[in-house]
C-alpha positions as CSV (number, residue, x, y, z in Angstrom):
1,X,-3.3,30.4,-20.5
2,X,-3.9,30.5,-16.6
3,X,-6.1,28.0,-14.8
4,X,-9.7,29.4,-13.8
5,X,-10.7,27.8,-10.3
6,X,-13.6,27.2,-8.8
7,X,-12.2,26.8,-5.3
8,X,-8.3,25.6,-4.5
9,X,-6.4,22.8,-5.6
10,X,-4.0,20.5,-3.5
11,X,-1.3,19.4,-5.5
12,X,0.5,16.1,-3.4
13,X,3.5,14.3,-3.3
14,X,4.5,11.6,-1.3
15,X,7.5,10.2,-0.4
16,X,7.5,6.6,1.3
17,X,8.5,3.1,2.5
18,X,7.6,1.2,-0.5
19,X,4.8,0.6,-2.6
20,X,1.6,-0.8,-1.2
21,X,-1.3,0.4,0.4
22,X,-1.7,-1.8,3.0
23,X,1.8,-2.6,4.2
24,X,4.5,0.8,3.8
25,X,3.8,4.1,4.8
26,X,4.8,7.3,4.2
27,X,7.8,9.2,5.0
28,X,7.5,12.7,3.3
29,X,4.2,14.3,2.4
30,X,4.3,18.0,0.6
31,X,0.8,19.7,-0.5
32,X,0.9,22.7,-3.1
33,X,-2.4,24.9,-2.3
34,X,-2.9,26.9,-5.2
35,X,-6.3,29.3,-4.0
36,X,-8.7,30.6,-7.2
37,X,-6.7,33.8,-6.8
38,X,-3.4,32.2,-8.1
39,X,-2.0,32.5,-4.6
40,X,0.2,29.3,-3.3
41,X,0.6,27.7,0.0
42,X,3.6,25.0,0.5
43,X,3.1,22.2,3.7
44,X,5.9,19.8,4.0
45,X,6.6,17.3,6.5
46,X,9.1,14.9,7.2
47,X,7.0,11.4,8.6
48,X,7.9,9.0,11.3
49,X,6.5,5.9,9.9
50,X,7.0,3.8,12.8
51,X,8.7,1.2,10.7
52,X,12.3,1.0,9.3
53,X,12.7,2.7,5.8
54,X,14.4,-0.3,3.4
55,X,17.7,0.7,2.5
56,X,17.0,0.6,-1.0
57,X,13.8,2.7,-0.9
58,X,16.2,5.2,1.1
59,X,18.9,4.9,-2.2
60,X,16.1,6.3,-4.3
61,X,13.9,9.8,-2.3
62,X,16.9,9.9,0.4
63,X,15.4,10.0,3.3
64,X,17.0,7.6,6.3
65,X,15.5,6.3,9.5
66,X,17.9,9.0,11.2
67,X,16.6,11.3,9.6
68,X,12.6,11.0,10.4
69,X,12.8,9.1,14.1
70,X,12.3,12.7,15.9
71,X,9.4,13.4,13.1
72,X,5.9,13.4,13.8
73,X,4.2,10.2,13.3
74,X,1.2,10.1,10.9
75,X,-1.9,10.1,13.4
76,X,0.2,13.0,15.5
77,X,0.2,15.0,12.0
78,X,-3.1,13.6,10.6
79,X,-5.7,16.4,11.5
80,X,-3.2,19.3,10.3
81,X,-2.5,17.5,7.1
82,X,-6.5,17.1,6.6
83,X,-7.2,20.7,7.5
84,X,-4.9,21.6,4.9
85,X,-7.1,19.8,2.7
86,X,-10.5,20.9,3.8
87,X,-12.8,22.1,0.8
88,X,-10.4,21.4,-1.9
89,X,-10.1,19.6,-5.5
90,X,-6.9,16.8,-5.4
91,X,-4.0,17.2,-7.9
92,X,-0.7,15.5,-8.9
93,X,1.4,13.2,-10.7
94,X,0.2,9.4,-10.7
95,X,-1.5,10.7,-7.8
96,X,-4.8,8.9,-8.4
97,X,-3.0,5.4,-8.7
98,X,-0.4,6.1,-5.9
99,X,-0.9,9.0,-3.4
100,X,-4.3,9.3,-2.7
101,X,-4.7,5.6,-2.1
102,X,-2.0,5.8,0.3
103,X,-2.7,8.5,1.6
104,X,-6.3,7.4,2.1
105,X,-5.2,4.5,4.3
106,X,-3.1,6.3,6.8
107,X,-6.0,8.8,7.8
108,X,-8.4,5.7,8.0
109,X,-5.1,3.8,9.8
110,X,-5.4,7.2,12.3
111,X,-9.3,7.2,12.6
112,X,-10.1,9.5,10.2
113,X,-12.7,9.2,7.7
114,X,-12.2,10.3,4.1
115,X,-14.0,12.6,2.4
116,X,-14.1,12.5,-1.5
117,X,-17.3,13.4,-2.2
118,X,-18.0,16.4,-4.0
119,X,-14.2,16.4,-5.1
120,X,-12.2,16.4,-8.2
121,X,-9.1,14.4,-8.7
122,X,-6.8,15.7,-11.5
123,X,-4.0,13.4,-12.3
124,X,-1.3,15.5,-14.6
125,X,0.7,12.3,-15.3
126,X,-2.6,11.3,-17.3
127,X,-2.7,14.7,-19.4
128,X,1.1,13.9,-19.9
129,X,0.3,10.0,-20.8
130,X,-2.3,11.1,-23.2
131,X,-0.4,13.8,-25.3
132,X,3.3,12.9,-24.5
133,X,3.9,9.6,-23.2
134,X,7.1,9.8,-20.9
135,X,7.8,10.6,-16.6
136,X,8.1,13.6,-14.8
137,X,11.4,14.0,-15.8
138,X,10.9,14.1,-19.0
139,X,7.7,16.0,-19.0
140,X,9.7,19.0,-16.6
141,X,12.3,18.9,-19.4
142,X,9.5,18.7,-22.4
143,X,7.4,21.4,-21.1
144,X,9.3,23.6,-18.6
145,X,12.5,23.1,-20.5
146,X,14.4,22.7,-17.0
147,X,16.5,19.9,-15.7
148,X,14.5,18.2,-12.8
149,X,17.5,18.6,-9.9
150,X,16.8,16.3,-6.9
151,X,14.0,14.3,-8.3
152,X,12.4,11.9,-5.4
153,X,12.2,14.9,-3.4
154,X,8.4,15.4,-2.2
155,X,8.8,18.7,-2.6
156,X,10.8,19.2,-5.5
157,X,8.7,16.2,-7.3
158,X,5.5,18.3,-6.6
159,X,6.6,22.1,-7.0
160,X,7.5,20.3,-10.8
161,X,4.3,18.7,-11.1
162,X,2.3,21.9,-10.8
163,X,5.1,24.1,-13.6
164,X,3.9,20.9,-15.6
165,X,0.7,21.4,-15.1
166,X,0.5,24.9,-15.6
167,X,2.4,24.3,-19.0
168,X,0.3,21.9,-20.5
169,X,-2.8,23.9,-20.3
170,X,-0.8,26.5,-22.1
171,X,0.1,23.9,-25.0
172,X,-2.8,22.4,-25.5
173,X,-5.4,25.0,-26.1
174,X,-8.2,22.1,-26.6
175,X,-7.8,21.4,-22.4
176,X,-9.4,24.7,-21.9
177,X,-8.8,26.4,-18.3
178,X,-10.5,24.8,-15.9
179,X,-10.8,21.8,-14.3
180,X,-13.8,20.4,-15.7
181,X,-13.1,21.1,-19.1
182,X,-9.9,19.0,-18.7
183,X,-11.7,16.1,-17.3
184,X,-13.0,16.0,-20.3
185,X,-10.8,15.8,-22.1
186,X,-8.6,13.2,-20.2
187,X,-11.4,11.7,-18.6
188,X,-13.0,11.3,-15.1
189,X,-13.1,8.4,-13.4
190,X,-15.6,7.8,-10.8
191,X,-14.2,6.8,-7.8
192,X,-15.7,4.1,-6.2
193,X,-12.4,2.8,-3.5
194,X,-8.9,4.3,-3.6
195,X,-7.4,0.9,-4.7
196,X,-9.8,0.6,-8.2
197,X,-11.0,-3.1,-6.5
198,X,-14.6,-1.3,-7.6
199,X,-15.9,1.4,-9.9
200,X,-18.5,3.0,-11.4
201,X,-20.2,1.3,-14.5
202,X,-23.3,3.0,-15.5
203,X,-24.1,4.6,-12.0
204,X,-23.2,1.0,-10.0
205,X,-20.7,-0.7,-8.3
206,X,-19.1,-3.0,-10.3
207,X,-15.7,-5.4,-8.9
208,X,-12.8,-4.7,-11.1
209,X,-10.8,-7.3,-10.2
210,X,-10.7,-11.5,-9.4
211,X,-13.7,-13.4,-10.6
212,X,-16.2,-11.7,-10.2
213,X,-14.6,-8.8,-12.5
214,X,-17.2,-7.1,-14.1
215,X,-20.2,-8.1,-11.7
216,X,-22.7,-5.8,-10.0
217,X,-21.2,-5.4,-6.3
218,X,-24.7,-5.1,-4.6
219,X,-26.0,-7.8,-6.9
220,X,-22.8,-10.3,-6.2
221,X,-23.8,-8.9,-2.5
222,X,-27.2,-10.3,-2.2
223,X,-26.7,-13.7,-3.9
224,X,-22.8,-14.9,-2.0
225,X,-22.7,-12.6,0.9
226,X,-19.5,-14.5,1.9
227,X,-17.6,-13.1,-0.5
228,X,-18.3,-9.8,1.5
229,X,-16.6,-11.5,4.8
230,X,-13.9,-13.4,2.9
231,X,-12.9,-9.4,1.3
232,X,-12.7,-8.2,5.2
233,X,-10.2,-10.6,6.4
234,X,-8.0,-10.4,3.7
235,X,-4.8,-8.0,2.7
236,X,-7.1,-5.1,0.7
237,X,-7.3,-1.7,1.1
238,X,-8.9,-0.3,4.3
239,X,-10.4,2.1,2.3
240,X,-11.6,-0.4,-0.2
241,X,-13.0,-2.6,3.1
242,X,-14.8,0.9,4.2
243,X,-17.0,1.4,1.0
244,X,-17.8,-2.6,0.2
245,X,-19.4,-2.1,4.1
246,X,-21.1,0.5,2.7
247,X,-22.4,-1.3,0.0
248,X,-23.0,-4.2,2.0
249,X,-24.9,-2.7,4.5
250,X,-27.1,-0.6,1.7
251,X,-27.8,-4.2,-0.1
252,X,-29.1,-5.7,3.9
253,X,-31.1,-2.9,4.3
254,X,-32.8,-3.2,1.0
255,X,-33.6,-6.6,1.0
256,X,-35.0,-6.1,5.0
257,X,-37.5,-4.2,3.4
């Protein structure tokens, strides 16, 4: 079964300094267009991250300082990588947990604004999770039947994560052929922040962490404002910090009038 699209899918991997939002950046980036014709389009570029690359994380994708101090640093890149981009669903493998986020903080770190509106984020390690628990290893070898060769490559990691995808929709019959009848099968979530410090419960705002878990954003707003300054100095996600302004700024203009 093929894929019916509405409009083209990037598919991204990253490849990076370590593992939080706020603090490492990335390294590699590769994006797999695939247009509603079928037709693909690689981008991959190596990342000057303006920081040293731990040797450890280096052990692991294999990508040295040497080998990315001549490279393009993120803000120089930014507005080609975001053109790429432009009018697209979002695809990949953990990408909702790990790459976007991330990648979500460097545009904002270059002055960018992110646009997720209107857009459709379709995380394959999820289909995987939910009918064959395992990594991308193991779901290349599951459902490609082909030995994943230089895994922690960007591109390598992200070529495999669309033959996954491509062979899970011909397994399982039930996901149908497009994105929105997958979503609903694996779920949607709304997006409220990259980071998941807020999301959507029943069309609001709600914080998902700390505690105030579980409370109304705009109605925790109105009542201990502080809470919105005491979020702005600390170590959370710039594009967390971006929509709680938002919010906050929506909440002082409603109670102004």
């Amino acid at each position: 079964m093929q894929i019916i699209l509405q409009k083209p899918i990037v598919f991204l991997d990253l490849e990076t300094t370590g593992l939080s939002f706020t603090q490492d950046r990335i390294v590699e980036i590769a994006m797999l267009k695939i247009s509603s014709d079928g037709s693909r389009q690689m981008k991959r570029k190596l990342i000057n991250p303006e920081m040293p690359i731990p040797k450890e994380v280096s052990d692991i994708h294999g990508i040295t300082n040497e080998m990315v101090k001549d490279a393009p640093t993120f803000k120089q890149a930014a507005n080609e990588i975001r053109q790429f981009m432009e009018g697209t669903d979002l695809g990949g493998y953990n990408s909702n947990k790990f790459d976007w986020p991330l990648l979500a903080e460097e545009f904002l770190r270059a002055g960018l604004s992110v646009d997720i509106e209107g857009r459709k984020f379709l995380d394959v390690q999820k289909i995987y999770h939910q009918m064959e628990p395992r990594n991308l290893s193991a779901a290349y070898k599951f459902y490609c039947d082909k030995e994943l060769e230089n895994a922690h490559s960007a591109e390598t990691d992200v070529t495999a994560t669309w033959e996954v995808f491509q062979a899970q929709i011909g397994k399982y019959q039930q996901l149908g052929n497009s994105i929105d009848s997958i979503l609903k099968v694996i779920g949607d979530e709304p997006i409220v922040d990259f980071a998941r410090r807020m999301t959507m419960v029943n069309g609001k705002e709600v914080f998902n962490f700390g505690k105030h878990k579980g409370k109304v954003v705009e109605e925790l707003l109105k009542i201990e404002p502080s809470y919105y300054d005491w979020m702005m100095k600390n170590d959370f996600a710039l594009h967390t910090k971006q929509k709680l302004t938002e919010i906050f700024n929506r909440t002082m203009l409603k109670q102004k009038n």
